[in-house]
N, C-alpha and C positions, 0 to 999 in steps of 0.2 A: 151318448149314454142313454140306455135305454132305462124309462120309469115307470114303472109297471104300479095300476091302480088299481082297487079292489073296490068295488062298492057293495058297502052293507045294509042290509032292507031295516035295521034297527032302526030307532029313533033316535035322535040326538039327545044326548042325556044333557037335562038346565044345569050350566055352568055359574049360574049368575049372571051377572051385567048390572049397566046402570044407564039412568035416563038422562038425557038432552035437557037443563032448565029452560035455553035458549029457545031449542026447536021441539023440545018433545017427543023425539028420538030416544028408542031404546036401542042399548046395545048390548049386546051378550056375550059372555067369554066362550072361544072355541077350544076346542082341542086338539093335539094333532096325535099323528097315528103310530108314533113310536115313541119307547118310553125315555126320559129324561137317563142322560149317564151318570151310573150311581158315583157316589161321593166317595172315594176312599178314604180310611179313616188312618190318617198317619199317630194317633196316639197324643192328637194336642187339642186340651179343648177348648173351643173357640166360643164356646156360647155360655152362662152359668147366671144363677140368680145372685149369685154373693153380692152385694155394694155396702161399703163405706161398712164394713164389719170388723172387728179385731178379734182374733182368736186368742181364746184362755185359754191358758188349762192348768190344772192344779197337781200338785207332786209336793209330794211330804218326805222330810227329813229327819234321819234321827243322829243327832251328835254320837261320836266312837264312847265319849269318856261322862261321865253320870257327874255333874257338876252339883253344887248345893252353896246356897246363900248364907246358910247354918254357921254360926260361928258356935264352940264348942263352951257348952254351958253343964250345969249342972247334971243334968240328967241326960246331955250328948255328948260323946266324944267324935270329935271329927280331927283324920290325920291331916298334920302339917308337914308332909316329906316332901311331897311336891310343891308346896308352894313356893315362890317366888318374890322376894320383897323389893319392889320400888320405890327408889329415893325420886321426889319433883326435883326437876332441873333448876339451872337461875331464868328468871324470865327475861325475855329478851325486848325491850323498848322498840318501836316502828322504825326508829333512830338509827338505832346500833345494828338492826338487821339488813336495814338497805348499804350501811356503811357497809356491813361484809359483803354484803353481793354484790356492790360496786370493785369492792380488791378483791374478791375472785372472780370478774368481768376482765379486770383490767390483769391480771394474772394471766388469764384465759389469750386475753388478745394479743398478750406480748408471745406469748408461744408462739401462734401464729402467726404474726408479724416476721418473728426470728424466722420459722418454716419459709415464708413467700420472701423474703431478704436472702437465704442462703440457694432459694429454683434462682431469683433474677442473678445471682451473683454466679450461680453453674452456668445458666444463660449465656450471661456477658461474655462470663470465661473462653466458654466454648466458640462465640464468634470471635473473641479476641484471635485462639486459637487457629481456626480456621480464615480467618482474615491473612496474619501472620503465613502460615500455609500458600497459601493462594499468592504473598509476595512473594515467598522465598521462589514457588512456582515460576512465576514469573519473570524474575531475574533468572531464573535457572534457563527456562522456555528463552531468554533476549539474549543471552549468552552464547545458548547452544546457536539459534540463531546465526548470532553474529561470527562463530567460529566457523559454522556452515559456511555461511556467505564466503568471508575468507578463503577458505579452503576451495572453492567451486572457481573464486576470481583465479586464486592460485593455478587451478587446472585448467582454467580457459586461458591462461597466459603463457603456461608450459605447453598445454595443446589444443592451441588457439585451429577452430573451425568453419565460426561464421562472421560476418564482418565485422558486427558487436565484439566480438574477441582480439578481431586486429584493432579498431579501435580503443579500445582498453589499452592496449598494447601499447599504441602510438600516445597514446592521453599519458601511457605512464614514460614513458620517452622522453615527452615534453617537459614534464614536471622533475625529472632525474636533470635533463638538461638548463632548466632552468635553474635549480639550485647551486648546479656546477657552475654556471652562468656567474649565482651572485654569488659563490665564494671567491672565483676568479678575482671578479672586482672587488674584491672587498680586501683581499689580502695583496693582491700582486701588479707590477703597475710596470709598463715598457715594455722592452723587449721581453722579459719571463710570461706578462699576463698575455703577449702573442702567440707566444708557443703555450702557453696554456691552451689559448683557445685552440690552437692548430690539435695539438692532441685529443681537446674535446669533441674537434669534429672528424678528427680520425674513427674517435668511438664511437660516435654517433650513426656515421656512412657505416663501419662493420655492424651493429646493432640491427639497423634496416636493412641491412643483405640479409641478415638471418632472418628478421620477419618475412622478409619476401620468400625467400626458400621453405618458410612453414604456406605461406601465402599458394605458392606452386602447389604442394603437397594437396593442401585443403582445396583447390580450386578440381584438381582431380581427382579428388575422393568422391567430391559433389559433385561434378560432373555428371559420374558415374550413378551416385544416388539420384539426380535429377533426370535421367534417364530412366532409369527403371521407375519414376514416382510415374512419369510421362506414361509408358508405356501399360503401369498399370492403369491409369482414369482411361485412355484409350480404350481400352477390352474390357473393363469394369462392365456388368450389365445395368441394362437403365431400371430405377428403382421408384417405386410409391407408395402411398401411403394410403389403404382404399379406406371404405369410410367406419369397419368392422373394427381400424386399428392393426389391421393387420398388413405387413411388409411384401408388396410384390416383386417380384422383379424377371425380366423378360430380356434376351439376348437377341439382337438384331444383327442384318445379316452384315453391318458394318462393325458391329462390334465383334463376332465371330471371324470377321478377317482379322482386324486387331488384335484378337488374342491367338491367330496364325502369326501373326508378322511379329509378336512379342514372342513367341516358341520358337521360333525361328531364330531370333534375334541372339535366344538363351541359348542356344545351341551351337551359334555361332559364338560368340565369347568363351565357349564352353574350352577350360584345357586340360590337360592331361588324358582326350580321349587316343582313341586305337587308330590306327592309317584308314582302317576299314570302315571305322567309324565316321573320319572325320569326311570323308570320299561321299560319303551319304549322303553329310552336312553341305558337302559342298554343290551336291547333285539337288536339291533338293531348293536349294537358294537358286539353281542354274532354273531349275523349273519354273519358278514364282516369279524372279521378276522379267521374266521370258514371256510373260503376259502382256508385257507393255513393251512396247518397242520404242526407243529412245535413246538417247548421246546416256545417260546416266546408268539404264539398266546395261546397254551396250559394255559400259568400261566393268561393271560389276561382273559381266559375264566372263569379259577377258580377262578379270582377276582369277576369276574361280577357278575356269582352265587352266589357267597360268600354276595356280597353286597345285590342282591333282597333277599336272605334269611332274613337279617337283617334287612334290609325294611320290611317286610311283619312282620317282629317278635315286627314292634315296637321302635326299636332303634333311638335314638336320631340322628340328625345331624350332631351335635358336636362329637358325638365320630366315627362317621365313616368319619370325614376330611385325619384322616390317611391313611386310605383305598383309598377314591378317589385319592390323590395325587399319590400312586402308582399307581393306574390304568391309571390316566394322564401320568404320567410319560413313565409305558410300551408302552402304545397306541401312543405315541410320536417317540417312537424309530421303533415302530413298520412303522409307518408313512415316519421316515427317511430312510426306509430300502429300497433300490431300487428294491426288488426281489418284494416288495409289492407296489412299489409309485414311477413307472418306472423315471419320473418329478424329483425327487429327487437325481436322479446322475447328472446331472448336476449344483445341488450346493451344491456339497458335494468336500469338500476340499482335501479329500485322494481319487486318482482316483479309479476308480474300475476295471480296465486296472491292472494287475499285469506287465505286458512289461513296462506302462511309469512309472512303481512307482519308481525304482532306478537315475532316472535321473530327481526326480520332487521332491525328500526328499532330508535332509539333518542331518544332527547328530550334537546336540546340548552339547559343552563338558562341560558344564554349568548340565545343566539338564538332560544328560544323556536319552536324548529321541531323537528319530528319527521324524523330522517334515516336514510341507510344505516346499519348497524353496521359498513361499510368505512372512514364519514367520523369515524370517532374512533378517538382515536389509545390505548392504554393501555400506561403502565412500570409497569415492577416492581414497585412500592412504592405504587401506584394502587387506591386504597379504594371507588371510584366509578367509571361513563363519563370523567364530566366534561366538559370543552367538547367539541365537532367542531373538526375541520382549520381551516375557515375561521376560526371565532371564534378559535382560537387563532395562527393568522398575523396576525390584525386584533391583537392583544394584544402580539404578538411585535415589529408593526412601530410598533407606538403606543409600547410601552412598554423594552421591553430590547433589540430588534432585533440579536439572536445572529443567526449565520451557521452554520448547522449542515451546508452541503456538506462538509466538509471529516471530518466524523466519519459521516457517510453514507457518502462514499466510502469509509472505512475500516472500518466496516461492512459494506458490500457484500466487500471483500475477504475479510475474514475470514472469512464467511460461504461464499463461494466456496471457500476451502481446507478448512473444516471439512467441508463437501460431497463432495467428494472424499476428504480421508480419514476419513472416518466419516460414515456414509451416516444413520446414526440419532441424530444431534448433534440435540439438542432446544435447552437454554438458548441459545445462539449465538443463536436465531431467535425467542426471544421479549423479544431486548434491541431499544429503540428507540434513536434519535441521544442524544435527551439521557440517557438512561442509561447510553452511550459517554465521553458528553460527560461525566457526573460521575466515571464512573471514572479516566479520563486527566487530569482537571485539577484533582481533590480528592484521589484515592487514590496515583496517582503524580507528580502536579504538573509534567505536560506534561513533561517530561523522561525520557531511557532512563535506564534502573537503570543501566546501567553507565557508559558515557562520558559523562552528564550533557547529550547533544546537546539542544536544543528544536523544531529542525526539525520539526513535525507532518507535513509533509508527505510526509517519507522515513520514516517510521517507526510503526510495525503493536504490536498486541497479540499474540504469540504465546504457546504455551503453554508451562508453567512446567515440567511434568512429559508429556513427551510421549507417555506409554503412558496419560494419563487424557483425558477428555472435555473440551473449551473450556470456561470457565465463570470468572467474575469473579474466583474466588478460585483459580482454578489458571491464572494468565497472569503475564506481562509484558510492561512497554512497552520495547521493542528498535528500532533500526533495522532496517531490510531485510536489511545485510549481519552484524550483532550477532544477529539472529532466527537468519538460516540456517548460523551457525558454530553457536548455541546449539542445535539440534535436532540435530546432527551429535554431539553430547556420549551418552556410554555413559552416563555416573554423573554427576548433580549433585552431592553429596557430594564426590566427589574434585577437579571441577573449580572449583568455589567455596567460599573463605573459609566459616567458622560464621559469625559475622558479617555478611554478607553475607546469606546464606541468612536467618538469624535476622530481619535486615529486610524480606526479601520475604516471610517466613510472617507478620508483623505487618501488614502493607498486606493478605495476603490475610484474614484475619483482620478486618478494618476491611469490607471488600469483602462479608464472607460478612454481618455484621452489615447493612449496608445492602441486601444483595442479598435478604432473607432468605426470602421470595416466592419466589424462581424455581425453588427444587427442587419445592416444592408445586406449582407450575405445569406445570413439566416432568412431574410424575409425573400429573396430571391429563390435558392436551397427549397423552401416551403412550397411557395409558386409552382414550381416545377415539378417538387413531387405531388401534390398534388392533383397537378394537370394530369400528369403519367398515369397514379392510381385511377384516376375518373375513366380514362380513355382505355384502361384494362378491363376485363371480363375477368370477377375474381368468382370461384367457383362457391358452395354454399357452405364444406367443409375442407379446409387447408389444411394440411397435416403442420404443427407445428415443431423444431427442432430445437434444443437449447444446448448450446456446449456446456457440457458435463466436466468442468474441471475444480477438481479439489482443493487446491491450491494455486500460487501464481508459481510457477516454473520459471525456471534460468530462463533468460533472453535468448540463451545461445542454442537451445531447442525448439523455439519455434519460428529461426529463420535461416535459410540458406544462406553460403557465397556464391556468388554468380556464378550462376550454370550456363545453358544454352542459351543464347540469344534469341531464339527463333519459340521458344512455349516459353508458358507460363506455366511454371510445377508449383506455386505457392498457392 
């Protein structure tokens, strides 16, 4: 910035100033060389001599009508048309005046007492009302409910698909047989109650041909569907989460053969195609596993030949179903095989790692086979493996045929809320169904502690002390609406009886005795995860995922019947 100075040969005009008492110094006011910016006058005045003034002012009135003091005398006449004559009132004592204003106070206040008596009484009404409402709702809501459920059992029984379904089946088998059981004995005695029973287990053997023939059916629908679930996570591209929120995802050169070997796959199952068509199909598969030379692709080849020969010769459709099937079937395995369908170790159940496989199987003294450590199941109070899955549903459906959907699902819930509110809930997650199962019908005996309801269905294990962690001995069995009044509570002590109380520290007390495993567990459980987290490189944002489900769904939709042996589709 340029400052451009002027000097003027004038003299500096006396400003004033003043003197120094101290030193004697004079000082003098300067000036400077541009003038001060004028003061806008917005119309308000800021400055005035007025103080502590009161303004008068004077203004005269003249009445409309000419009045006179004159009463009408001799020598005046003044009219009386207008005038007006006033009688005095009775006077009123200080007494008798407060009396009346106290009974027109209390006149006054009964109005409005009646007014604020008849809003509180609309009030009440209205939440009666709407209380009322909200029952009828709700009986209407458990009803519908429970006609659902019915009805859903109903169609998982007529067409029964995942194991939860045959088990139901068999649970209802059992309890049909048993009653037949105690009628027998109870009416018929010798020779008749033998041929009773002989006819009972006539019925019984036809009964389980026919679940096994539903069993067949369902075990090859799922096949099927366990198949294609396979084939799609196979070719599926890999996906993430960048740190924008936004969904990537990128197709590797593994998962591009994958999603050849699953087109391929379609094509081959595919029927009702043309000769021309199918000739393509079958050229096409000759090409691909022609890549690899081997006893497996070798025999797929000599299928394939074998079928265009037959094609071209004329041969029915019908009689070459045999044929496709095995080609389906080779091309399948061939598919599963990771030396061809890299994607496919990763959901392949037996690892491919010869190192982890001693420490990821397990030996089944049941079935006399070496399996996953996923296919055995271990409770609380479990000293050994002991059987796998399978051996133990072959035992389940031979021998006791329990129905354990119903403590699964109630399971899964609890699980789900313990998730949410405590993120580090261990024992919850290392209870299985029948350790559900003995605590609800040995330690509380299928019944709520409080209203004695038995309804299993409507009714949850919540916790007993809600500032501590889920665990056997810090619960109880409530209904839904009993649960969520009971966590609403500040002080157990003040809102439950000693007695009371006294009984549910004894059932926990029973609980902790049978349960007595799971704190050792948990604390080991802890350890380990622990060590794992520490020893992981966790990145600085995780994308995180929540299942999004609205409701709790049928059992019978979110598990399979045994499909392949060889993946895991769940």
């Amino acid at each position: 910035v340029k400052v451009h100075i002027q000097k003027c040969a004038n003299c500096k005009p006396y400003l004033g100033g003043y003197r120094s008492r101290k030193t004697g110094k004079e000082y003098h006011h300067a000036s400077m060389q541009t003038r001060p910016k004028p003061i806008k006058d917005n119309g308000i005045v800021k400055y005035h001599r007025e103080t502590q003034t009161v303004k008068s002012k004077n203004k005269f009135q003249q009445s409309t009508n000419d009045t006179a003091t004159q009463m009408t005398t001799g020598g005046t006449y003044v009219a009386n048309l207008t005038d007006k004559l006033i009688a005095p009132g009775k006077y009123l004592e200080a007494d008798v005046y407060l009396e009346n204003r106290l009974r027109k106070i209390i006149t006054l206040q009964s109005y409005i007492r009646r007014w604020l008596a008849k809003n509180y009484v609309n009030m009440i009404r209205a939440q009666r009302d709407t209380r009322l409402e909200w029952e009828r709702q709700e009986i209407e809501r458990k009803k519908s409910e429970k006609e659902e459920r019915i009805q859903r059992e109903l169609q998982r029984r007529t067409n029964p698909r995942t194991k939860e379904d045959f088990d139901l089946l068999y649970c209802a088998l059992e309890k049909w047989r048993q009653e037949e059981m105690s009628i027998i004995n109870k009416n018929k005695t010798g020779a008749q109650r033998k041929a009773a029973l002989a006819a009972l287990l006539e019925q019984e053997t036809h009964l389980i041909a026919s679940i096994d023939q539903h069993k067949i059916i369902a075990e090859q629908n799922n096949r099927e569907r366990n198949t294609r679930k396979f084939l799609d996570k196979a070719a599926d591209a890999k996906r993430w989460i960048s740190v924008d929120g936004k969904v990537t995802e990128m197709d590797t050169a593994y998962t591009i053969r994958a999603k050849q070997l699953r087109d391929l796959y379609t094509s081959i199952v595919m029927k009702y195609l043309t000769q021309e068509e199918r000739l393509d199909v079958l050229m096409t598969l000759k090409h691909t596993v022609k890549e690899h030379d081997c006893k497996l692709t070798r025999e797929i080849v000599e299928l394939t030949d074998r079928e265009a020969d037959l094609l071209t010769r004329g041969v029915k459709e019908e009689n070459l179903e045999g044929l496709r099937k095995r080609i389906c079937t080779l091309f399948l395995e061939y598919v599963k095989n990771p030396e061809f369908n890299p994607e496919a170790a990763r959901l392949l159940k037996v690892p491919t790692d010869s190192a982890l496989l001693p420490n990821s199987i397990a030996f089944c003294p049941s079935c006399n086979q070496y399996k996953p450590s996923t296919e055995f199941v271990l409770t609380s109070n479990s000293r050994s493996v002991g059987k796998c899955r399978s051996c133990q549903k072959l035992d389940n459906d031979a021998r006791m045929r329990q129905d354990l959907s119903l403590y699964r699902k109630m399971l899964r819930k609890i699980r789900q809320i313990e998730e949410v509110s405590d993120p580090l809930a261990r024992i919850v997650f290392l209870l299985q169904e029948s350790d559900l199962r003995y605590l609800v019908e040995n330690i509380w005996n299928s019944k709520s502690a409080l209203s004695s309801e038995s309804d299993l269905y409507d009714m949850i294990l919540t916790r007993w002390d809600k500032q501590q962690e889920w665990s056997p001995w810090n619960c109880i069995l409530l209904s839904y609406d009993e649960a969520e009044a009971h966590l609403k509570l500040d002080s157990i002590s003040e809102s439950y009886s000693a007695p009371f109380i006294q009984k549910i520290h004894y059932k926990h007390v029973l609980a902790r005795n049978h349960f007595s495993n799971l704190p050792k567990m948990a604390k080991s459980f802890s350890k380990k995860t622990v060590s794992k987290q520490s020893s992981r490189i966790v990145p600085k944002a995780l994308p995180t995922i929540y299942p999004k489900s609205k409701k709790d769904k049928s059992i019978s939709e979110n598990t399979t019947l045994s499909g392949s042996s060889e993946v895991d589709v769940n």
